[in-house]
C-alpha positions as CSV (number, residue, x, y, z in Angstrom):
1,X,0.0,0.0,0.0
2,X,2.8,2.4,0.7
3,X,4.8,1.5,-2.7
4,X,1.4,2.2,-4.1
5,X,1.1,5.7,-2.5
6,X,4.6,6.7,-3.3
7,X,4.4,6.0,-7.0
8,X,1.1,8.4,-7.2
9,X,2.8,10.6,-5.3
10,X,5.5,10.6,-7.9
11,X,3.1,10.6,-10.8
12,X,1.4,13.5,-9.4
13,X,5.0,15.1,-9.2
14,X,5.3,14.2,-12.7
15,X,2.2,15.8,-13.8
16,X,3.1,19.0,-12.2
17,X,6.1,19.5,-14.0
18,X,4.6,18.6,-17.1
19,X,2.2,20.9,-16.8
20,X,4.8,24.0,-15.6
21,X,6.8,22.7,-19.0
22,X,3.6,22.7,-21.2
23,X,2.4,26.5,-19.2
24,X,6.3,27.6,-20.8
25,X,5.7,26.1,-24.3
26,X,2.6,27.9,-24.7
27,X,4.0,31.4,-23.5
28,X,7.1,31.1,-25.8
29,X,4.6,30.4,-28.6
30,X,2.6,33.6,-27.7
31,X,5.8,35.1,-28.1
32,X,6.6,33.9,-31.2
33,X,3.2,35.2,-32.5
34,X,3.5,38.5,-31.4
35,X,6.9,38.7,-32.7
36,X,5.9,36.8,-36.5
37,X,2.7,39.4,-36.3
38,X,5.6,42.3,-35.4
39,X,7.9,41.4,-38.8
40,X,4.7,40.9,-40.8
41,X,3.8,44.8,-40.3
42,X,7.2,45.5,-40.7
43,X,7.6,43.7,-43.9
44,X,4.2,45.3,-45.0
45,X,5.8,49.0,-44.0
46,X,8.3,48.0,-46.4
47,X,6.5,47.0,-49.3
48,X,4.3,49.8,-48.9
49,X,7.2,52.5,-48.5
50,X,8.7,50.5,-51.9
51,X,5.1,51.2,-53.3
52,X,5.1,55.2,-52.8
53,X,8.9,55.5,-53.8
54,X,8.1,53.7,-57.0
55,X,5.2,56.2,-57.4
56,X,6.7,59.3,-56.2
57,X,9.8,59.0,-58.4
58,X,12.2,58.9,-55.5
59,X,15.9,59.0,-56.4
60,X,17.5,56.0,-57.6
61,X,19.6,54.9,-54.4
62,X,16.5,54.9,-52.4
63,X,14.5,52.4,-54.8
64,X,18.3,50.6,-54.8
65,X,18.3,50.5,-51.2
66,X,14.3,49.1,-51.4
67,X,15.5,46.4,-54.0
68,X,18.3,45.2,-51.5
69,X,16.4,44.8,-48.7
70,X,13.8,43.0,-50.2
71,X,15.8,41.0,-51.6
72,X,18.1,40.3,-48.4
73,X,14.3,39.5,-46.7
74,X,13.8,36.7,-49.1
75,X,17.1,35.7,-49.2
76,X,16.3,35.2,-45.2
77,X,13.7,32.5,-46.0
78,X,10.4,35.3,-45.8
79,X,8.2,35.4,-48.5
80,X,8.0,38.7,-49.9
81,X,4.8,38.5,-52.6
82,X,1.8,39.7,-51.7
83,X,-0.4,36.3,-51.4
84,X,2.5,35.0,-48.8
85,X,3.9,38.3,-47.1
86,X,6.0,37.9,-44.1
87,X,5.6,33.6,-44.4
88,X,8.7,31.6,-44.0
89,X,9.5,30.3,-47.2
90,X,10.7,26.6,-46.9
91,X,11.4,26.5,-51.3
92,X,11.3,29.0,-53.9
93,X,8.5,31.5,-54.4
94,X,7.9,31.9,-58.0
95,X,5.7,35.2,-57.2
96,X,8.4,36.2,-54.9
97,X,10.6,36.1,-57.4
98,X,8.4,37.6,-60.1
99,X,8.2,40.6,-57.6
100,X,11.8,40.7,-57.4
101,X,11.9,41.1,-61.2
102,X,9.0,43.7,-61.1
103,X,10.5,46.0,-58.5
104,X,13.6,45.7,-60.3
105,X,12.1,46.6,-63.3
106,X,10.4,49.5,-62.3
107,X,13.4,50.9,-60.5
108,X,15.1,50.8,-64.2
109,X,12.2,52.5,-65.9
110,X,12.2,55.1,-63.1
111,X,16.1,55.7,-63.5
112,X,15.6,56.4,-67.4
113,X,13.0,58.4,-66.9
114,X,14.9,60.7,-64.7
115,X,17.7,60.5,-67.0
């Protein structure tokens, strides 16, 4: 009867720290979330400020500097088209890349038409 009361005891014991470790997991996901949802609106900041310099005809370092970091993003594994924005990227993202091409593009078409 004691063996019996010593291994609930130690099951109970168990529990408890399962449930401590499982109380942890779950705050380091919030975490995570809040810190995914933080890059997402950063990542959309981006895009947008990308947006306004390709329509405002900013100067051609700026929309170099735009290029380069969205690249550098998606070179980090972040999707950077607009149907995955700010979702890690486990292969390669043909609209991604198809952005890539059309910022670049634009950035040439804004640099001749300054010229």
């Amino acid at each position: 009867m004691v063996r019996i009361s010593r291994v609930i005891s130690e099951i109970e014991d168990k529990l408890t720290d399962l449930r401590e470790n499982l109380k942890a997991v779950k705050d380091w996901v919030r975490y995570l979330e809040e810190e995914n949802q933080n890059l997402r609106r950063e990542l959309s900041a981006c895009s947008v400020r990308l947006e306004q310099l390709g329509q405002d005809g900013m100067g051609k370092a700026n929309l170099e500097q735009e290029q380069q970091n969205l690249r550098k993003l998606y070179e980090e594994g972040f999707h950077i088209c607009p149907y995955n924005f700010g979702h890690w990227r486990t292969q390669d993202c043909l609209f991604c890349l198809g952005f890539l091409k059309n910022t670049l593009e634009r950035q040439e078409q804004s640099v001749s038409g300054n010229e």
